[in-house]
C-alpha positions in Angstrom: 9.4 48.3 -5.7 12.4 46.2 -6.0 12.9 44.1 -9.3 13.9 40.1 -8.5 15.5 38.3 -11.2 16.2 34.5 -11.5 17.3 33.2 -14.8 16.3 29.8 -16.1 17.2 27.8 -19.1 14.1 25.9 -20.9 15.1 22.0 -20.9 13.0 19.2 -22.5 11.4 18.4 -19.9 9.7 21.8 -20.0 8.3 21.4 -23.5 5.6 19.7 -25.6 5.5 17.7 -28.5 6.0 20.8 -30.4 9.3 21.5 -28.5 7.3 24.8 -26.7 7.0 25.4 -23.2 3.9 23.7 -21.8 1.7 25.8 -20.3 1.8 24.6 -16.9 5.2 24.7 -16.5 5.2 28.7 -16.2 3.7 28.2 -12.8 6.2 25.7 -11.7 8.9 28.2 -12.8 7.3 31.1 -11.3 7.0 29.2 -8.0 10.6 28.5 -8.5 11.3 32.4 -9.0 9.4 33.5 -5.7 11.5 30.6 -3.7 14.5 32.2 -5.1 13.5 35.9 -4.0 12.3 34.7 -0.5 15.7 32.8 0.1 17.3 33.8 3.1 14.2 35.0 4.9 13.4 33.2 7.9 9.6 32.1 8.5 8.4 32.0 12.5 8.7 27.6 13.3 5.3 27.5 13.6 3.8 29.1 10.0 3.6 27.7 6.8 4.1 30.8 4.8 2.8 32.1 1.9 0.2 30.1 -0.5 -1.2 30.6 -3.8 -4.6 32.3 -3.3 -5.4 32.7 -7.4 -2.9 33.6 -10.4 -3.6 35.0 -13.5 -1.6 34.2 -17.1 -1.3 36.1 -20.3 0.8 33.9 -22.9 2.2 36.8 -24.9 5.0 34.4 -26.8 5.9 31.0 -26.9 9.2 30.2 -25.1 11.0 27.0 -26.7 13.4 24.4 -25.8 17.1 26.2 -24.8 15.5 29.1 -24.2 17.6 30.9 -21.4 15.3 33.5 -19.8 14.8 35.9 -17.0 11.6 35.9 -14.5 11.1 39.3 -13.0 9.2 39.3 -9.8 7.6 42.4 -8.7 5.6 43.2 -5.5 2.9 45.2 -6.6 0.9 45.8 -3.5 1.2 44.4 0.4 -1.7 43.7 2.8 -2.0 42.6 6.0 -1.8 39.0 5.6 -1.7 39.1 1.2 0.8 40.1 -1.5 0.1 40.7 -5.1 3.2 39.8 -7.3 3.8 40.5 -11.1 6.0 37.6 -12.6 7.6 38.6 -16.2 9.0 35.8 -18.4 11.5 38.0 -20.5 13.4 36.3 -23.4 15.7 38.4 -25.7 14.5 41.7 -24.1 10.7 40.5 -25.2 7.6 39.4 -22.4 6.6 36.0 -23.2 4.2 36.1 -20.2 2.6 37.6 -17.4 1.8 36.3 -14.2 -0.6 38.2 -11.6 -0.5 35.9 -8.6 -2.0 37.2 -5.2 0.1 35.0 -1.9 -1.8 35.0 1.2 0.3 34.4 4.6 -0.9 30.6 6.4 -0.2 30.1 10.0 0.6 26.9 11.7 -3.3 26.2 11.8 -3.9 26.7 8.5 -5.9 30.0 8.8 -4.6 33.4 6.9 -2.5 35.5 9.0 -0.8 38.9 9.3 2.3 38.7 7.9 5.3 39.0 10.1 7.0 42.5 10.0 10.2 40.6 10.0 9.3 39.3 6.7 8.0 42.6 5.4 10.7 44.5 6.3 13.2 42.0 4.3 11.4 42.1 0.8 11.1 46.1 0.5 
């Protein structure tokens, strides 16, 4: 499936003591990322969309202050109402991290859902 790429530059905020990227701040960015590839896609007035259901991180190597990196989102599978994603934090041509995170659709009454077809259809 299709590749999504947002690029980000580490600030200070994003760091420790140590001047490396706190871990918590990957999910932050990530979240960031999948905003970024669901711009422009409309949700029905009534849904809230998708929400984390559980995310998995490997820290492969650290990422440090000024670091100007790429997330690469990846669809890895669709279900009726769920996604799987795989977010890559690339730096230099090198994965710092990987992110398996699994979106379930949330209607207006805060129960799971099938996911629109309109939606589908825009992020294949």
């Amino acid at each position: 499936m299709k590749i999504y790429k947002f690029p980000f530059s580490i600030a200070y905020s994003d760091t420790d003591a140590g001047g490396i990227v706190y871990h918590g701040r990957y999910i932050e960015i990530a979240e960031r990322a999948r905003m970024d590839m669901m711009r422009g896609i409309s949700l029905p007035a009534d849904d809230i969309g998708f929400v984390v259901r559980e995310l998995n991180i490997k820290y492969l190597h650290p990422l440090t202050l000024a670091a100007d990196i790429v997330v690469e989102t990846e669809i890895k599978s669709v279900g009726s109402a769920s996604m799987t994603l795989e977010q890559k934090f690339v730096h230099n041509d090198a994965i710092c991290a990987i992110m398996q995170i699994t979106v379930a659709y949330i209607g207006g009454n805060m129960k799971i859902k099938r996911i629109p077809t309109e939606i589908l259809s825009k992020l294949h």
